[in-house]
N, C-alpha and C positions, 0 to 999 in steps of 0.2 A: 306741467308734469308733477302728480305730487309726489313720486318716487324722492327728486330733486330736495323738495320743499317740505318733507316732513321729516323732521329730525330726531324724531323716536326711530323712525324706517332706518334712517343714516347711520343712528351710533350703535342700533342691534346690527347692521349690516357690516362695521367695522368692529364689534365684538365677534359675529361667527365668523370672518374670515380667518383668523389663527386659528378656532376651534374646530375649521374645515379642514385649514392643513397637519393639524395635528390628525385627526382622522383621516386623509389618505397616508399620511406616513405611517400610521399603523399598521393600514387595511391594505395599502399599495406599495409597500417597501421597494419593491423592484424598479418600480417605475413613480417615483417619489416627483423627481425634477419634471417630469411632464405634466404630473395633474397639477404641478402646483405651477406651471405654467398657463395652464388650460385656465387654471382658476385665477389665477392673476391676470388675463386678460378679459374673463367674465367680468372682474370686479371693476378694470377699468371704463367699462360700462356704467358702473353701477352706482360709485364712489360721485359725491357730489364738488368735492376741490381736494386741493392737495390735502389740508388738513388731516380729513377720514383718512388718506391713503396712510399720513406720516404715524396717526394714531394707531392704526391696524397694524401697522408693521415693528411700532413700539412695541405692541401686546404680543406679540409674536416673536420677537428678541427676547422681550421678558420669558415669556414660556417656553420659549427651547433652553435658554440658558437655564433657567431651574430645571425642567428635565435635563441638562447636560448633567448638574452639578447633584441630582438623585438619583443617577443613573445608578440602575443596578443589574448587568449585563443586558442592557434592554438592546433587543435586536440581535445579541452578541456580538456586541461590538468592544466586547472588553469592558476594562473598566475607566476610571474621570482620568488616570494617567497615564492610561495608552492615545486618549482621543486625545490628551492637550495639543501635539503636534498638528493634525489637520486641522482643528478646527476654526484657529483664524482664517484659514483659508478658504471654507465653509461659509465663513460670513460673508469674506471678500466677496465669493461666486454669490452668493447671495443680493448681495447687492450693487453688482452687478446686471446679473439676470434677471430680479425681482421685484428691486427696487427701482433702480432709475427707468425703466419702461414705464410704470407707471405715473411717475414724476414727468415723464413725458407728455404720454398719451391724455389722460386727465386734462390739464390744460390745454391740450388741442382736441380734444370732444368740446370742451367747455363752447371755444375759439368757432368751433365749427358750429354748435348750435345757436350762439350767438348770432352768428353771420345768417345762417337758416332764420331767425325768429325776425332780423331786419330786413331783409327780402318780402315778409309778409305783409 
C-alpha cells in the first residue's frame, strides 16, 4: 500500500488534519464535535502509526491554543478571560474523545493488517 509507505503522503496528511478542523469549526460551529469526530475516525484509516497521530494532534494544540490566546470575539464567545474557565475542560473532552480513540484504533488497524498480510 503506498498510502502507508510514502511519507510526503504521511506528514501532508498529518499537517491538513488540524487545518480540516480548523475549517469545520468555522464552517460547522453548531456541529463542531461531530465532524471532528467523523474526521478523526477517517484519519484513523489513514494515519500510518501512532507517531502521525501524536504529531497532528500536537499541531492542533499548538493552533487552537494561539487562536484561544488571539482571540478577538471569534464566534462570540467573549473574550481570553471569559473562556479561561472552560477551557481546560475543553482539552480534557478533547482528549478524551479525540485523542485516545485513535491511540487506540491506529495500533489495532496496524495489528489487523498485519494478521491479514500473514494469512497470505
Amino acid at each position: 500500500m503506498r498510502l502507508y509507505t510514502n511519507r510526503r503522503l504521511q506528514l501532508g496528511l498529518a499537517i491538513l488534519y488540524p487545518l480540516l478542523l480548523g475549517l469545520f469549526l468555522t464552517a460547522f460551529s453548531s456541529a463542531f464535535w461531530v465532524t471532528t469526530l467523523i474526521t478523526m475516525l477517517v484519519y484513523c484509516a489513514l494515519w500510518k502509526n501512532i507517531g502521525y497521530v501524536l504529531f497532528s494532534n500536537a499541531l492542533l494544540l499548538v493552533m487552537s491554543a494561539l487562536l484561544w490566546v488571539t482571540e478577538r470575539d471569534y464566534m462570540h464567545m467573549g473574550s481570553v478571560e471569559e473562556t479561561r474557565e472552560w477551557l481546560p475542560f475543553a482539552y480534557i473532552l478533547y482528549g478524551v474523545m479525540c485523542l485516545i480513540p485513535p491511540l487506540i484504533l491506529v495500533p489495532l488497524r496496524n495489528f489487523l493488517l498485519r494478521m491479514e498480510d500473514r494469512r497470505r
